[in-house]
C-alpha positions as CSV (number, residue, x, y, z in Angstrom):
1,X,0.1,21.9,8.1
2,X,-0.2,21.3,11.7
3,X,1.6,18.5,13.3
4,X,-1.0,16.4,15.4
5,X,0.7,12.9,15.8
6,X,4.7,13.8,17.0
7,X,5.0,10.3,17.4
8,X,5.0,9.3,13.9
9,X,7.9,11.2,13.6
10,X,9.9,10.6,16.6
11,X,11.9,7.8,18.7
12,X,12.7,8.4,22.4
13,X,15.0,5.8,23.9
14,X,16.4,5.4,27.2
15,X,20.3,6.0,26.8
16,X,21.1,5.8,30.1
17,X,19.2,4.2,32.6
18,X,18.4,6.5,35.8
19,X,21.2,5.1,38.8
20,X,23.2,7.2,41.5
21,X,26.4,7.1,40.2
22,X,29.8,7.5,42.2
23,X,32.5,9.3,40.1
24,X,32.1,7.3,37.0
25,X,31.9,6.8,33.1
26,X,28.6,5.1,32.1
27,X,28.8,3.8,28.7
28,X,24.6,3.8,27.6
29,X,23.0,0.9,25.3
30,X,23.9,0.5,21.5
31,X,21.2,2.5,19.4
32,X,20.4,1.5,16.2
33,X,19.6,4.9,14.3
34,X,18.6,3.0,11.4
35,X,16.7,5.9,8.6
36,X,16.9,8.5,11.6
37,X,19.0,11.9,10.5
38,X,18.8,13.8,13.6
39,X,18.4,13.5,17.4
40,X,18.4,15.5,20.9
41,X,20.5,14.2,23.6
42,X,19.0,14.6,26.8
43,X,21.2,14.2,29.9
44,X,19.3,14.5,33.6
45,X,20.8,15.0,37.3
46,X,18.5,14.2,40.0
47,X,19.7,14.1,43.9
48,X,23.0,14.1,45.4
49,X,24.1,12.9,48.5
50,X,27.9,12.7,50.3
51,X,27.9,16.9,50.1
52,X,30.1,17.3,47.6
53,X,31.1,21.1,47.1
54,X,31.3,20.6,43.1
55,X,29.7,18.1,40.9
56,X,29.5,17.8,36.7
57,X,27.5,15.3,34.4
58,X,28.9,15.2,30.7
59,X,27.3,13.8,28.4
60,X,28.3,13.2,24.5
61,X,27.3,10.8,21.8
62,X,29.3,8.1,20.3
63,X,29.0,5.9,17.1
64,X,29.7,2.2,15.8
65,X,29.5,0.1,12.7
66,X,28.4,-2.8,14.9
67,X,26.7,-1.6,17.9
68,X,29.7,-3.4,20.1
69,X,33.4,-2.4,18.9
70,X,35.0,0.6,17.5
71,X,33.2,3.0,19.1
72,X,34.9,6.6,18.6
73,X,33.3,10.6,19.6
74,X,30.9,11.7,16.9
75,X,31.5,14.8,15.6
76,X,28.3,16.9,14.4
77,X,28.9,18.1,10.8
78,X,26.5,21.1,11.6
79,X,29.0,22.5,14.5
80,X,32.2,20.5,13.9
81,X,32.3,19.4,17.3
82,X,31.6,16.6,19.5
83,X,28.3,16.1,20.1
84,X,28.1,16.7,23.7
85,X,25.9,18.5,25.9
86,X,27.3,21.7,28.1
87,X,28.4,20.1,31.6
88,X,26.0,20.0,34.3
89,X,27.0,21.5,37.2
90,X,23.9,21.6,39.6
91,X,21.4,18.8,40.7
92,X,18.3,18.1,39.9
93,X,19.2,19.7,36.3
94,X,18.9,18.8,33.0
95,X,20.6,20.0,29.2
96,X,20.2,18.9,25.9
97,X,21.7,19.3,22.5
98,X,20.2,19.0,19.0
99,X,22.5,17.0,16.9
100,X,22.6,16.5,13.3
101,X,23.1,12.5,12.7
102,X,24.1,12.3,8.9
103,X,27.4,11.6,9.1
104,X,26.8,9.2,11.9
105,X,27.5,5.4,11.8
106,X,24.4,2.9,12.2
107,X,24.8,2.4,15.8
108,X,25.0,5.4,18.4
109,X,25.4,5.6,22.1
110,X,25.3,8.3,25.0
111,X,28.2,8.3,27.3
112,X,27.7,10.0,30.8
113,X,30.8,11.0,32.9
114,X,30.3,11.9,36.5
115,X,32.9,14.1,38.8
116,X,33.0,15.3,42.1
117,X,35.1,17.4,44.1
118,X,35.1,16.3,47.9
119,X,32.6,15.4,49.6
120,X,32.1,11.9,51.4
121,X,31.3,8.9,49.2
122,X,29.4,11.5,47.0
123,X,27.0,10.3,44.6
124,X,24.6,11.8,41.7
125,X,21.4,10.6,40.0
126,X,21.6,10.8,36.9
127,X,20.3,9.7,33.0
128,X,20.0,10.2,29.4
129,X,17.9,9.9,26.7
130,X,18.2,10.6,23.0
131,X,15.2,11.3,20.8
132,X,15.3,10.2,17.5
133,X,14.0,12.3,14.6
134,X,14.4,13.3,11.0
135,X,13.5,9.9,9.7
136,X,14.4,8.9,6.0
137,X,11.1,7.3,5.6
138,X,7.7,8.8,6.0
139,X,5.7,7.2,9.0
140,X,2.4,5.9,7.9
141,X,-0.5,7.6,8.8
C-alpha cells in the first residue's frame, strides 16, 4: 500500500510560536493529543543578533490532565527519558525527536529554553512544532 493522503494521518501544530527570544523559558500552547499515540517534536533556530560566542535551544515535551495545571517532564516509554530534543547549539538550525505518546496524559506541551553566553543583549529566533501521528482512530477516506 502506498500512502497518498499523509494528512489523514497526521496533525501539525504550532507549539511554539516563532519570536527572538532573550535568555528565556517559553512554555508553548496546551495540546490536546486526544486518539494520537505518537508525535515528532520539532524545535527551529533562526537568526541571532547581540554576538553571542555560545548559544543553545532545548526543547522537551511536557504533559497535563487539564491542559492548565500539573504539568510535569514526559518521559518516553520507548527510551526512558525525557522527551527532549539534543540542544541546538548553532543558528539557523533545526532537530527533532520521534516520541512515543502512550503513556502520555491528554494534554501535551513543548517547552523551549534559550541560553547564551556573552554577547550584548543577545537574542535568538526560535520555534517549535509537534506533529501528531499514530491516531487511535482511522481517518476517513
Amino acid at each position: 500500500m502506498v500512502l497518498t493522503d499523509i494528512n489523514a494521518y497526521i496533525k501539525p501544530v504550532v507549539a511554539v510560536v516563532p519570536t527572538a527570544s532573550a535568555a528565556a523559558t517559553i512554555n508553548g500552547a496546551s495540546i490536546d493529543r486526544i486518539n494520537y499515540q505518537s508525535a515528532v517534536l520539532v524545535a527551529n533556530t533562526g537568526a541571532e543578533i547581540g554576538s553571542p560566542s555560545a548559544r543553545s535551544l532545548n526543547a522537551k515535551i511536557q504533559h497535563s490532565d487539564d491542559g492548565s495545571t500539573g504539568w510535569n517532564d514526559y518521559t518516553d516509554p520507548t527510551t526512558g527519558a525525557v522527551a527532549a530534543i539534543t540542544a541546538i547549539t548553532a543558528a539557523s538550525t533545526q532537530a527533532k525527536v520521534a516520541v512515543n505518546l502512550s503513556a502520555a496524559k491528554r494534554y501535551i506541551r513543548v517547552v523551549e529554553t534559550v541560553a547564551f553566553t556573552g554577547g550584548t543583549s543577545p537574542t535568538l529566533a526560535v520555534s517549535g512544532h509537534v506533529i501528531l501521528g499514530g491516531a487511535l482512530v482511522t481517518p476517513a477516506v
